[in-house]
N, CA, C, O and CB atoms as a CASP TS submission, in Angstrom:
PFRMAT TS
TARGET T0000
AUTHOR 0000-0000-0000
METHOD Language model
MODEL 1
PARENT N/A
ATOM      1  N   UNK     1      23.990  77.223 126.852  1.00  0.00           N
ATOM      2  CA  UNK     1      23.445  77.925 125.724  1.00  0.00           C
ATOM      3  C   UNK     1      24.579  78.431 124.857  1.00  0.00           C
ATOM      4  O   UNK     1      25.587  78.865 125.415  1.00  0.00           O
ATOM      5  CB  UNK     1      22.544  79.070 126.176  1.00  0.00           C
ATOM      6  N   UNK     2      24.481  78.408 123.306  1.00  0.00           N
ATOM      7  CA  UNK     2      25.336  78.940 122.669  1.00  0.00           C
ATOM      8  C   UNK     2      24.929  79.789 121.791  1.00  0.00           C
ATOM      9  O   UNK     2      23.699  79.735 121.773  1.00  0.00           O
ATOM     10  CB  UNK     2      25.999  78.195 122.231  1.00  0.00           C
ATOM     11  N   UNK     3      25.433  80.771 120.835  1.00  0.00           N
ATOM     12  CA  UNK     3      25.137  81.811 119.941  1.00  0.00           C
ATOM     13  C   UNK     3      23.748  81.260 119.020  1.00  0.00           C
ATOM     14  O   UNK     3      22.626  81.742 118.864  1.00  0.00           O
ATOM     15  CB  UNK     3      26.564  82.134 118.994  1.00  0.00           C
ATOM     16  N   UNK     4      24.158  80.496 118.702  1.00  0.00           N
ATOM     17  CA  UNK     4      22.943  79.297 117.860  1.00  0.00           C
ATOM     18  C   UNK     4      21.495  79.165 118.113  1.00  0.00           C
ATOM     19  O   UNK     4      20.588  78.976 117.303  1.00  0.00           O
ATOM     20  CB  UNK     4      23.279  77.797 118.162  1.00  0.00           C
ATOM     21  N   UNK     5      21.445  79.329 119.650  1.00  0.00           N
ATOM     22  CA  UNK     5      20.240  79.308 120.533  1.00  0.00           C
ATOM     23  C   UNK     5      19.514  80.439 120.373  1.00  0.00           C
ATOM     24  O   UNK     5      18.334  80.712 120.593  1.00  0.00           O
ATOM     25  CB  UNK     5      20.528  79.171 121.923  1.00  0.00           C
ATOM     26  N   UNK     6      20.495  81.087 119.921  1.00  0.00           N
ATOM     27  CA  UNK     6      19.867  82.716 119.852  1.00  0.00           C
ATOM     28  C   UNK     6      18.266  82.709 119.761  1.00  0.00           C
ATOM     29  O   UNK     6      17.911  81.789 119.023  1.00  0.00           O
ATOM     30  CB  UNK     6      20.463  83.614 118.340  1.00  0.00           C
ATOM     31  N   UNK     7      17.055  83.528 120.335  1.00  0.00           N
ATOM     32  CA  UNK     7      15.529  83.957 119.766  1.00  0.00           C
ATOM     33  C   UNK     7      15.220  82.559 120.449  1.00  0.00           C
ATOM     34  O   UNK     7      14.073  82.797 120.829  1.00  0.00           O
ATOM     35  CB  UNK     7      15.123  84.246 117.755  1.00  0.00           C
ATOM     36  N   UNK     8      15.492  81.184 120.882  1.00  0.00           N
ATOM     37  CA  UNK     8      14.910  79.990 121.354  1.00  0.00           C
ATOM     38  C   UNK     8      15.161  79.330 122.455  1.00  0.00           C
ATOM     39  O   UNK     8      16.278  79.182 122.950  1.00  0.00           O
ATOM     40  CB  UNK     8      15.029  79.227 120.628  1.00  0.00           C
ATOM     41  N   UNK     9      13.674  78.725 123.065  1.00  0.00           N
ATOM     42  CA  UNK     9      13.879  78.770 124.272  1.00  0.00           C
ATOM     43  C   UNK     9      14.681  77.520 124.610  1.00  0.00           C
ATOM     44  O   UNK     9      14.437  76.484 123.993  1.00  0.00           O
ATOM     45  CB  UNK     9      12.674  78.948 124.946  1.00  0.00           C
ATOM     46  N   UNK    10      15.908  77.560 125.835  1.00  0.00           N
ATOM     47  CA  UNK    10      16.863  75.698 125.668  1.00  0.00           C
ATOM     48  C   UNK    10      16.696  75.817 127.465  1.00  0.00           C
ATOM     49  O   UNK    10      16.827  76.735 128.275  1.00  0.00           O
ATOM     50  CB  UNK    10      19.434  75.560 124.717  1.00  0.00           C
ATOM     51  N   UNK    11      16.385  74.552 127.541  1.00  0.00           N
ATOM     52  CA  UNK    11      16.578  73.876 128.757  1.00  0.00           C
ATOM     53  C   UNK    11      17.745  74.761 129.528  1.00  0.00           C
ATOM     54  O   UNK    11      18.676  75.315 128.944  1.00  0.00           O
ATOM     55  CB  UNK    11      16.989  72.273 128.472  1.00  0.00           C
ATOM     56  N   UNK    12      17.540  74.783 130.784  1.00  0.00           N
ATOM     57  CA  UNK    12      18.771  75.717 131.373  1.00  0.00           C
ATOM     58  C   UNK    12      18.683  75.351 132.994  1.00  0.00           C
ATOM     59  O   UNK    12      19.604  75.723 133.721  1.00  0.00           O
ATOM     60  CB  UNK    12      18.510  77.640 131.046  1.00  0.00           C
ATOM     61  N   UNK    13      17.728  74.725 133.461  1.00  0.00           N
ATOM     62  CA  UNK    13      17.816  74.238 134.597  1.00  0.00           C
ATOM     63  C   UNK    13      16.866  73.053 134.928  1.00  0.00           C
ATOM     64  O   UNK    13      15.926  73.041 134.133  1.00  0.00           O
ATOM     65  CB  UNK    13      17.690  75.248 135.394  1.00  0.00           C
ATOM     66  N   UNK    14      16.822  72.282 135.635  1.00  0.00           N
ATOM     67  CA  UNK    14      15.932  71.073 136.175  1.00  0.00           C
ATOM     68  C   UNK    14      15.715  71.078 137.649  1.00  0.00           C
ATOM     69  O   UNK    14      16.663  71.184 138.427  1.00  0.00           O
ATOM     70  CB  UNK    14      16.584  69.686 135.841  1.00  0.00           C
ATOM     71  N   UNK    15      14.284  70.948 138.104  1.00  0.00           N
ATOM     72  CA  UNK    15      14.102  71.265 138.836  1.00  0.00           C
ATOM     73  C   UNK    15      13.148  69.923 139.821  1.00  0.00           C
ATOM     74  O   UNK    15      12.188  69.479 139.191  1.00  0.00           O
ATOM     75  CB  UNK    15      13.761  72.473 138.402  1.00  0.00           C
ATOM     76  N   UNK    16      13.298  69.498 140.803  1.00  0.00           N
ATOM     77  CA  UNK    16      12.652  68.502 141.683  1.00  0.00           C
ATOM     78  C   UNK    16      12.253  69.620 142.533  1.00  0.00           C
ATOM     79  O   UNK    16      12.862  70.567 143.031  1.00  0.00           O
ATOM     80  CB  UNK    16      13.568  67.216 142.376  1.00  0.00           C
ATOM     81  N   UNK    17      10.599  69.070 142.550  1.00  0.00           N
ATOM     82  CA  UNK    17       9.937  70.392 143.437  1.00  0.00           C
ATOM     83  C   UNK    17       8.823  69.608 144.476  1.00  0.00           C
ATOM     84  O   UNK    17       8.083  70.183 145.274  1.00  0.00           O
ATOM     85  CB  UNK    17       8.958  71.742 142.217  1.00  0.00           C
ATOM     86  N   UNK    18       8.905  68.271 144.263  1.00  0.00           N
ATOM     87  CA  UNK    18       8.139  67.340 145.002  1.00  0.00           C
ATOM     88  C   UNK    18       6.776  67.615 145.190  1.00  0.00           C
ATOM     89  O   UNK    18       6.358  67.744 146.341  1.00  0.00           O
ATOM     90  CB  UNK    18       8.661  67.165 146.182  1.00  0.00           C
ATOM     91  N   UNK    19       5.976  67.731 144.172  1.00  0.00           N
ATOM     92  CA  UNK    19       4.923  67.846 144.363  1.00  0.00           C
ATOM     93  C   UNK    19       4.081  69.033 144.020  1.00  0.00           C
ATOM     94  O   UNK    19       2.945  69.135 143.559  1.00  0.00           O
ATOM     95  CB  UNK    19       4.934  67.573 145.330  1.00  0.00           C
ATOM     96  N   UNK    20       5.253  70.152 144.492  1.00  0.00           N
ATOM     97  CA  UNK    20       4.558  71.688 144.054  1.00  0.00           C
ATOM     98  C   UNK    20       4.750  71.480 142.337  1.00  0.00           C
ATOM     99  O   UNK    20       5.291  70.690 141.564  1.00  0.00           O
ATOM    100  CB  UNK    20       5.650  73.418 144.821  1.00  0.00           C
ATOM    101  N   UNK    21       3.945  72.714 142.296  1.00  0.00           N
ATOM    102  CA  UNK    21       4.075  73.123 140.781  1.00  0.00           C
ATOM    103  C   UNK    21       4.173  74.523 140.460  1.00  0.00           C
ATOM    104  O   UNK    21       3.313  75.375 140.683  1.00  0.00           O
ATOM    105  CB  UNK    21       2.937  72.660 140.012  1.00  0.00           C
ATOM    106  N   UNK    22       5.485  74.712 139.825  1.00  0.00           N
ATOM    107  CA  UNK    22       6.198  76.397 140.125  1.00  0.00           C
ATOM    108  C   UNK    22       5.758  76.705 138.959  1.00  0.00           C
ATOM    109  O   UNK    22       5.588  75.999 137.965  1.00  0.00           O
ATOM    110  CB  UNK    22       8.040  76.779 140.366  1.00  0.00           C
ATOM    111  N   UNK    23       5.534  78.107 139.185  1.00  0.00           N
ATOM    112  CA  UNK    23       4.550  78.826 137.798  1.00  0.00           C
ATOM    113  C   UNK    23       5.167  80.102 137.699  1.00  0.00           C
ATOM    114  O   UNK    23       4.356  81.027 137.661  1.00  0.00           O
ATOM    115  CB  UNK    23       2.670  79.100 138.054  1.00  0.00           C
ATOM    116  N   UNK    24       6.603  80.484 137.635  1.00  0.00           N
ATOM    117  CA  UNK    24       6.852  81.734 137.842  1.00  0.00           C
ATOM    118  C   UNK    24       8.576  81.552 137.955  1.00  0.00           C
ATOM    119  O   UNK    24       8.671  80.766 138.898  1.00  0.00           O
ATOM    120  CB  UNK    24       5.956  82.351 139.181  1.00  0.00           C
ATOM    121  N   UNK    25       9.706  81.799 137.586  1.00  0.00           N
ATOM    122  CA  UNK    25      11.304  82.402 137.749  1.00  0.00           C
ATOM    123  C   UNK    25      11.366  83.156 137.702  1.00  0.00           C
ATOM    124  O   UNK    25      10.979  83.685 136.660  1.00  0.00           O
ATOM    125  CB  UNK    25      12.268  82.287 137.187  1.00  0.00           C
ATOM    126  N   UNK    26      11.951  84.039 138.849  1.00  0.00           N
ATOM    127  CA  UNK    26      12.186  85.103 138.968  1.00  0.00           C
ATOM    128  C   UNK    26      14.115  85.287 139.367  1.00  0.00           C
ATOM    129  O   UNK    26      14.565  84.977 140.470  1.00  0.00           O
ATOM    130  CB  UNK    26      11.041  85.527 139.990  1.00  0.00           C
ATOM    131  N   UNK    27      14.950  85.809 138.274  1.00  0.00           N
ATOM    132  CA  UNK    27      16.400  85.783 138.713  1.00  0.00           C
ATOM    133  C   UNK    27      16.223  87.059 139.786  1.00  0.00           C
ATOM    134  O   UNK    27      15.723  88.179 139.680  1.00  0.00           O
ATOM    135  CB  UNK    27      17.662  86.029 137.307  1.00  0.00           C
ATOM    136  N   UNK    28      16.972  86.232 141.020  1.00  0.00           N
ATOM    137  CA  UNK    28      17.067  87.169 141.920  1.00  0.00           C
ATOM    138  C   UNK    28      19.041  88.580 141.791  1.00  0.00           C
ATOM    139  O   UNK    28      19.059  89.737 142.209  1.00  0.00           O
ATOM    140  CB  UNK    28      16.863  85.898 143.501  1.00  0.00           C
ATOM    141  N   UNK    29      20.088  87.951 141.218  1.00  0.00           N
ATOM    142  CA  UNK    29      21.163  88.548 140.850  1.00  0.00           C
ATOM    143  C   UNK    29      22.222  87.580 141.435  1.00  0.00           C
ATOM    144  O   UNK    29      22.232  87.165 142.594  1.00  0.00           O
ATOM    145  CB  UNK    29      21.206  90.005 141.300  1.00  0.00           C
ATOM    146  N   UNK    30      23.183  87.259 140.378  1.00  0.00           N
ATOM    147  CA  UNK    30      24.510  86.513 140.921  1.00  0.00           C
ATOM    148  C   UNK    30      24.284  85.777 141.069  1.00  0.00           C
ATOM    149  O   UNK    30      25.147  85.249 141.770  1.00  0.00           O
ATOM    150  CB  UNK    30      25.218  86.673 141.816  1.00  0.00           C
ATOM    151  N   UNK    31      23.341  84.995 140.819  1.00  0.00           N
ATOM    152  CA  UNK    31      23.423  83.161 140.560  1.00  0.00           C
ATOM    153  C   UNK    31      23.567  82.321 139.501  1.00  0.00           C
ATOM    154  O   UNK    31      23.312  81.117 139.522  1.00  0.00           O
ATOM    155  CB  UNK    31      22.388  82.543 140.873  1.00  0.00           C
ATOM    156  N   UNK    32      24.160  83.235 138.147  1.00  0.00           N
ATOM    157  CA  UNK    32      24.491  82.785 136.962  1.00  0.00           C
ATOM    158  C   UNK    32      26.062  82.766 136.835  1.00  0.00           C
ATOM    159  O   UNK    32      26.831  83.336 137.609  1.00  0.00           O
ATOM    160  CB  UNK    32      23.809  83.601 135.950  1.00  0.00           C
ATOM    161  N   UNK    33      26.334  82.187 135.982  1.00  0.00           N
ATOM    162  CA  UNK    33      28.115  81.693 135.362  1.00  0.00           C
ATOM    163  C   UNK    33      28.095  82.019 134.190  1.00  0.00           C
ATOM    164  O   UNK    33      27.190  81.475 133.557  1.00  0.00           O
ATOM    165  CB  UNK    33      28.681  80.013 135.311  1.00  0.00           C
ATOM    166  N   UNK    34      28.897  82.871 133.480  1.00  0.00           N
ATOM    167  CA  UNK    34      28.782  82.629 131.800  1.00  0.00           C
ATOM    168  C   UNK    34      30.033  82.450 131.332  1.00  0.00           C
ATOM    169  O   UNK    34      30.870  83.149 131.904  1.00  0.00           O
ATOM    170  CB  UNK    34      28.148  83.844 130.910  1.00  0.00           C
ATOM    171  N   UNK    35      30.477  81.670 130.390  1.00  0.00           N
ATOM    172  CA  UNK    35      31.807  81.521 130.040  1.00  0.00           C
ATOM    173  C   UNK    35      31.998  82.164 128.498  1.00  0.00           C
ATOM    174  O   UNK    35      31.327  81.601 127.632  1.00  0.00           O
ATOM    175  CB  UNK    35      32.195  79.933 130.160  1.00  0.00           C
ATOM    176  N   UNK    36      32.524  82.859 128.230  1.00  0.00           N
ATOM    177  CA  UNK    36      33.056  83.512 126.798  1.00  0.00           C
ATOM    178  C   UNK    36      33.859  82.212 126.056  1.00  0.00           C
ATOM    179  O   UNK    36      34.908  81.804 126.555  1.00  0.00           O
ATOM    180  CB  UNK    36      34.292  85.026 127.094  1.00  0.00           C
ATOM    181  N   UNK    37      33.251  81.536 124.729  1.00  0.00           N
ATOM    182  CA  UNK    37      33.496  80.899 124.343  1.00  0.00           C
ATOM    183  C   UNK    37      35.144  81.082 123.515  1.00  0.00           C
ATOM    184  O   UNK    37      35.962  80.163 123.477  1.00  0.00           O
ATOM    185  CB  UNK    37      32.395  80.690 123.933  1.00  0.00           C
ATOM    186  N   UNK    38      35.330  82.213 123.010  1.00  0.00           N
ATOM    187  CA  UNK    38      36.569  82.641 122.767  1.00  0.00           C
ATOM    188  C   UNK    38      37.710  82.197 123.018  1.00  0.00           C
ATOM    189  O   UNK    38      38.620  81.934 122.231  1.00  0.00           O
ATOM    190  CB  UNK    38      36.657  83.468 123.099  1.00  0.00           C
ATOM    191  N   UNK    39      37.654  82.072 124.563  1.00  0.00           N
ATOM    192  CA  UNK    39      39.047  82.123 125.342  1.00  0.00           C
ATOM    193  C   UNK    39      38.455  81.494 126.638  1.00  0.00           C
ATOM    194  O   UNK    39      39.196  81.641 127.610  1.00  0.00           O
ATOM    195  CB  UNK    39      39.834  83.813 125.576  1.00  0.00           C
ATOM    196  N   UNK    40      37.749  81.089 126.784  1.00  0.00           N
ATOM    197  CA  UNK    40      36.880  80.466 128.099  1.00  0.00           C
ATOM    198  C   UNK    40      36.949  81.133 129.173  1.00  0.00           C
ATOM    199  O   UNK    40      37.016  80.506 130.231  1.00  0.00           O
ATOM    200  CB  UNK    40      37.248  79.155 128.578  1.00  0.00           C
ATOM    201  N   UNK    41      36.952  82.798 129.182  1.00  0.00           N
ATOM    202  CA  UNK    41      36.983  83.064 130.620  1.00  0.00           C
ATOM    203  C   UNK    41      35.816  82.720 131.085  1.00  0.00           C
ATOM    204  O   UNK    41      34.848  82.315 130.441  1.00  0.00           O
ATOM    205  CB  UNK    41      37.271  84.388 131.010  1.00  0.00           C
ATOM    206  N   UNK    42      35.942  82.934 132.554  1.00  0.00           N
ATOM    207  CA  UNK    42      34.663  82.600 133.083  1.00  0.00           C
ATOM    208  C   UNK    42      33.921  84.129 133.617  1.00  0.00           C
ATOM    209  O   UNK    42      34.710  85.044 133.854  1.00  0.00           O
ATOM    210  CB  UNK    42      34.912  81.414 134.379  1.00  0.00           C
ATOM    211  N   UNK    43      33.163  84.264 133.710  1.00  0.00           N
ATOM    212  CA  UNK    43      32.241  85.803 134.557  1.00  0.00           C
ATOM    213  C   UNK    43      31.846  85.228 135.449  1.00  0.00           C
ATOM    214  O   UNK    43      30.874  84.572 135.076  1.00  0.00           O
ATOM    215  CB  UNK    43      30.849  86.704 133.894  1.00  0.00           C
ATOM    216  N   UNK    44      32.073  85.066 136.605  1.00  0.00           N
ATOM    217  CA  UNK    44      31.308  85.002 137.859  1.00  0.00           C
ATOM    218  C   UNK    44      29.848  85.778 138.658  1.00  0.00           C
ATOM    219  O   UNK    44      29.859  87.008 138.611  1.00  0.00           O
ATOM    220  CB  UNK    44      32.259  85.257 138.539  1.00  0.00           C
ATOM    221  N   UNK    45      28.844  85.235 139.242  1.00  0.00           N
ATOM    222  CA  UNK    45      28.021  85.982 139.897  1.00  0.00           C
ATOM    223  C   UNK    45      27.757  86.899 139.062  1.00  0.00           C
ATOM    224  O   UNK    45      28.070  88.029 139.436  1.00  0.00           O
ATOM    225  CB  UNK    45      28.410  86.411 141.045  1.00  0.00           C
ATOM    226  N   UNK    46      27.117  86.770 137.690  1.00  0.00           N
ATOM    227  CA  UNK    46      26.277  87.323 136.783  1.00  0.00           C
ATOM    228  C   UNK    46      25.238  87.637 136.865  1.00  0.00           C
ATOM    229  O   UNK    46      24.413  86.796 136.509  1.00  0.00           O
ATOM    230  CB  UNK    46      26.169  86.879 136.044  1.00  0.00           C
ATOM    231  N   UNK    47      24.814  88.727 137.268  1.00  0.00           N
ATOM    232  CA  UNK    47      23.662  89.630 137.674  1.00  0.00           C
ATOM    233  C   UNK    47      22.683  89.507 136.867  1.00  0.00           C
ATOM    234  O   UNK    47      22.298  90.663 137.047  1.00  0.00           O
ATOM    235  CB  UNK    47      23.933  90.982 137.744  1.00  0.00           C
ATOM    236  N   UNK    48      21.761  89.002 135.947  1.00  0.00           N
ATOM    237  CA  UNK    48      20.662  89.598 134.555  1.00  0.00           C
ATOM    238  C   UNK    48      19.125  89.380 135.203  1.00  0.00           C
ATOM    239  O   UNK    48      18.188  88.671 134.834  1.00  0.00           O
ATOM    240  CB  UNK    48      20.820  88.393 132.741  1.00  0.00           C
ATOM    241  N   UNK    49      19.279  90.267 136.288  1.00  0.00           N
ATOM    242  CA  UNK    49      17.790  89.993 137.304  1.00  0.00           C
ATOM    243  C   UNK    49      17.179  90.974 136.548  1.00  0.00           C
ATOM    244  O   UNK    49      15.958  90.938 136.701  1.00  0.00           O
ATOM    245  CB  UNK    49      17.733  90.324 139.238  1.00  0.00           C
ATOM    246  N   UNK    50      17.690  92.146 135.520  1.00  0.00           N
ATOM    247  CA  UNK    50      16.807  93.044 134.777  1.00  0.00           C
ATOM    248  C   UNK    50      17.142  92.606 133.074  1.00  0.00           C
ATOM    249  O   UNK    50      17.290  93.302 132.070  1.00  0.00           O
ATOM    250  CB  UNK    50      17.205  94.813 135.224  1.00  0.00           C
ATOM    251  N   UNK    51      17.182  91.010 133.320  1.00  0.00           N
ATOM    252  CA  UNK    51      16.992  90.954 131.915  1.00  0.00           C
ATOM    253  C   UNK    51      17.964  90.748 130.898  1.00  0.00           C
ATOM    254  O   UNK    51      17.908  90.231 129.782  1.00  0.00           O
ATOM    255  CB  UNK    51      16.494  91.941 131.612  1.00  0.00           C
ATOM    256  N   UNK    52      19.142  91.444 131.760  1.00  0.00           N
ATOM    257  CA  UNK    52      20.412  91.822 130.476  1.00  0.00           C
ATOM    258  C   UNK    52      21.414  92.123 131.302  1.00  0.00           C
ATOM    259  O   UNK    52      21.118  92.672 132.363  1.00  0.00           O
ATOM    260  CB  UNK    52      20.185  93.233 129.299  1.00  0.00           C
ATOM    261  N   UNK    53      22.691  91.859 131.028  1.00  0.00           N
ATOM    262  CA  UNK    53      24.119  91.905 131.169  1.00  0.00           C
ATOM    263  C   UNK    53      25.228  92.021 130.011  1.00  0.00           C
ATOM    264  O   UNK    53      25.221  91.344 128.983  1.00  0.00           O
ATOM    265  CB  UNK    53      24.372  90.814 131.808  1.00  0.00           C
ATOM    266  N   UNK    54      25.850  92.654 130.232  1.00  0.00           N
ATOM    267  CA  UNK    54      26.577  93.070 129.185  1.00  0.00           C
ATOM    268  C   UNK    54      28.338  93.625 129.965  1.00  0.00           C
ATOM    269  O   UNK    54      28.380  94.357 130.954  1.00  0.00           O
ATOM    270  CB  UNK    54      25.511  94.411 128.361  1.00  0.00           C
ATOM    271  N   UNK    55      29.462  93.150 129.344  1.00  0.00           N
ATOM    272  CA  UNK    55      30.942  93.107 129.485  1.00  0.00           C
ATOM    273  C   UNK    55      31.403  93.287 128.417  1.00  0.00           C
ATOM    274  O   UNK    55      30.968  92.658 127.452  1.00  0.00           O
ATOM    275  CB  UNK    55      31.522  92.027 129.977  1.00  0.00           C
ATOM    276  N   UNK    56      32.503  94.276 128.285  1.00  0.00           N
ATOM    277  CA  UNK    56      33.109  94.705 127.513  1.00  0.00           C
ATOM    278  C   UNK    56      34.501  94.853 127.520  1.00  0.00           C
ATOM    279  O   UNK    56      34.740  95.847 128.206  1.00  0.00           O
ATOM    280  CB  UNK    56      32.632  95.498 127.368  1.00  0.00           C
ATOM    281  N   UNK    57      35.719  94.273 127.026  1.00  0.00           N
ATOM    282  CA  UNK    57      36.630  94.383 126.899  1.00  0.00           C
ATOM    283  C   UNK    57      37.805  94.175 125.589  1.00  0.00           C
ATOM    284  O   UNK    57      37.964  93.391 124.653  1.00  0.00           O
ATOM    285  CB  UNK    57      36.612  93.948 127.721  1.00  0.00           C
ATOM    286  N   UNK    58      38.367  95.158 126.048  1.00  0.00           N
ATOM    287  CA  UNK    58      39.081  95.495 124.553  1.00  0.00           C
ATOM    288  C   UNK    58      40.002  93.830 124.141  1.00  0.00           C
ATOM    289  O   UNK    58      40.446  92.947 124.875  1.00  0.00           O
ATOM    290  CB  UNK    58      40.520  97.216 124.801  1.00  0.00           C
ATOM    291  N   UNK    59      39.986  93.952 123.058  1.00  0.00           N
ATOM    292  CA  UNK    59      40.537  92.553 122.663  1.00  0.00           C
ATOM    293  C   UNK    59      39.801  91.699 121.891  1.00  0.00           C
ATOM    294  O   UNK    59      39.640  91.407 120.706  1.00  0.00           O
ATOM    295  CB  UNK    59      40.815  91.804 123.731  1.00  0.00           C
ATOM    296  N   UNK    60      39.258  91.283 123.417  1.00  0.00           N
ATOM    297  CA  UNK    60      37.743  89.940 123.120  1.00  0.00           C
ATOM    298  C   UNK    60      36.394  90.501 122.891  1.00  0.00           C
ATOM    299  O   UNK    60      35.418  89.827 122.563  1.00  0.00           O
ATOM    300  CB  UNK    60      37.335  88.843 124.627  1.00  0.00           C
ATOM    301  N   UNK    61      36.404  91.700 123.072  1.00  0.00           N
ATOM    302  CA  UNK    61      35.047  92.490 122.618  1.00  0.00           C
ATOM    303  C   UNK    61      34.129  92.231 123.613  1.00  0.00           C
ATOM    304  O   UNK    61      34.461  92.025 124.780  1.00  0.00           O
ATOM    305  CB  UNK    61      34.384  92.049 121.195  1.00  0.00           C
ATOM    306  N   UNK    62      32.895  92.231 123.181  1.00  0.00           N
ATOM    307  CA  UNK    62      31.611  92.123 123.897  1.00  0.00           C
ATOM    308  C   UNK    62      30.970  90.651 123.914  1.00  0.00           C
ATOM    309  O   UNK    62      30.775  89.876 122.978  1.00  0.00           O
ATOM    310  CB  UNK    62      30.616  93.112 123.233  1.00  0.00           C
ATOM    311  N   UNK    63      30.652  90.492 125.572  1.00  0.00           N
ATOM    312  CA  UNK    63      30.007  89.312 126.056  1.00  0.00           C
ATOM    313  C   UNK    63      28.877  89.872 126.580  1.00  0.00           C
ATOM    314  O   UNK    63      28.870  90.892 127.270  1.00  0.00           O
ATOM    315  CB  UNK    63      30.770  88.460 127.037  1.00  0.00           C
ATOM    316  N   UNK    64      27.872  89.196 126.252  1.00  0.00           N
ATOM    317  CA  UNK    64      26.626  89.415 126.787  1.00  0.00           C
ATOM    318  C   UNK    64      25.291  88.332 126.923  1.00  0.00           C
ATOM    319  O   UNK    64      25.358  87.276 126.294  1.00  0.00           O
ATOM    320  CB  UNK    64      26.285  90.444 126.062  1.00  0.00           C
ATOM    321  N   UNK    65      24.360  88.560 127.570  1.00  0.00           N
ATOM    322  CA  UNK    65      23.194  87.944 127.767  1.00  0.00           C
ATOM    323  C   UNK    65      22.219  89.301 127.484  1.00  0.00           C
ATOM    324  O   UNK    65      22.379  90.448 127.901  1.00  0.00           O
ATOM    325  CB  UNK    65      23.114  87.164 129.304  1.00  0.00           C
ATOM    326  N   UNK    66      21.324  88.839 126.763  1.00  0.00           N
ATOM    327  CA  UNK    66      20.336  90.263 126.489  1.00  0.00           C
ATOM    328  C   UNK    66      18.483  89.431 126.562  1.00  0.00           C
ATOM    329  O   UNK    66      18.227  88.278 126.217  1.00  0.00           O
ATOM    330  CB  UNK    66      20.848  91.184 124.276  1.00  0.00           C
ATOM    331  N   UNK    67      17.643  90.294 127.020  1.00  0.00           N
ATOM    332  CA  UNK    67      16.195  90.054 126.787  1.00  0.00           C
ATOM    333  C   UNK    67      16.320  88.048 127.501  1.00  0.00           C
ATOM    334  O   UNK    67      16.121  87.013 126.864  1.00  0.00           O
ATOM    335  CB  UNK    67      15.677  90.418 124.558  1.00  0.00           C
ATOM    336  N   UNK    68      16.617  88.179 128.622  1.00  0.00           N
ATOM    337  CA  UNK    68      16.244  87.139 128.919  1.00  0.00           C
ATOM    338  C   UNK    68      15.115  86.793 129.626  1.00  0.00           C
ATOM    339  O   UNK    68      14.781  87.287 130.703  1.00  0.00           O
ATOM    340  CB  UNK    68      17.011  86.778 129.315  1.00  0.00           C
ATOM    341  N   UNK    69      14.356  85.685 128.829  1.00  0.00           N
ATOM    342  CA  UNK    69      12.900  85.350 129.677  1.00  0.00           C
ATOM    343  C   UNK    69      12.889  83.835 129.221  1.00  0.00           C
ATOM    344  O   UNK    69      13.414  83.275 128.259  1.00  0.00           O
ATOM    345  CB  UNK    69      11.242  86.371 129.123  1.00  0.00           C
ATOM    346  N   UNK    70      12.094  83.372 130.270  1.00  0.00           N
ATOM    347  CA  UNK    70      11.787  82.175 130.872  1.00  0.00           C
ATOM    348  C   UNK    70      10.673  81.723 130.763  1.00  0.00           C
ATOM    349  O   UNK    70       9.853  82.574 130.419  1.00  0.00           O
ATOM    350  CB  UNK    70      11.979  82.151 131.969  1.00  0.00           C
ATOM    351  N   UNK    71      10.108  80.294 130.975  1.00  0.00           N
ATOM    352  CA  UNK    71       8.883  79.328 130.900  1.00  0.00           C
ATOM    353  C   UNK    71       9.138  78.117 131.593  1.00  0.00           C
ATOM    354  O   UNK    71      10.174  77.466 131.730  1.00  0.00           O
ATOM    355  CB  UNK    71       8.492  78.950 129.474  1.00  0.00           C
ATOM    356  N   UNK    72       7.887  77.935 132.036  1.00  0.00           N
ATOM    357  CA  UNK    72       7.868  76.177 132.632  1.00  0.00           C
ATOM    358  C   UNK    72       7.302  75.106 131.702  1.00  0.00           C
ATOM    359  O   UNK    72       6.272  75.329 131.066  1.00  0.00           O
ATOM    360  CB  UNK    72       6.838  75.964 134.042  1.00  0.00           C
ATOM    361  N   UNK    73       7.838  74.158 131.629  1.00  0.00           N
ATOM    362  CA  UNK    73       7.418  73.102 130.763  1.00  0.00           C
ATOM    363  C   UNK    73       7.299  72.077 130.832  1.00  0.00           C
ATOM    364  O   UNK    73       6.903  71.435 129.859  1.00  0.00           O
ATOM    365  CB  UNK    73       7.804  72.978 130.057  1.00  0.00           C
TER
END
């Protein structure tokens, strides 16, 4: 996902479920990666199980994920 995506929903995972049919994601915490396009750091084990994450550092400023929600399609 990039800044661009912003407000729209983008593909973000694929899923083989053999048969079931999942009606529900729920982030449990720390199973996301986000990379700051800036300077490519990486954030590891990115928590946004309530939605939102947010990092702050002087320099590169603010990285974040905010109001995140999900759908099956």
């Amino acid at each position: 996902m990039q800044a661009r995506d912003s407000g729209e929903f983008v593909p973000m995972i694929a899923l083989d479920c053999e048969g079931i049919e999942p009606y529900a994601f729920h982030v449990m915490g720390g199973e996301f990666i986000v990379t700051r396009q800036s300077d490519a750091k990486i954030f590891d084990e990115v928590d946004i199980s309530q939605g939102n994450w947010n990092e702050f550092e002087l320099g590169a400023g603010n990285t974040s994920v905010a109001n995140l929600e999900s759908k099956f399609v």
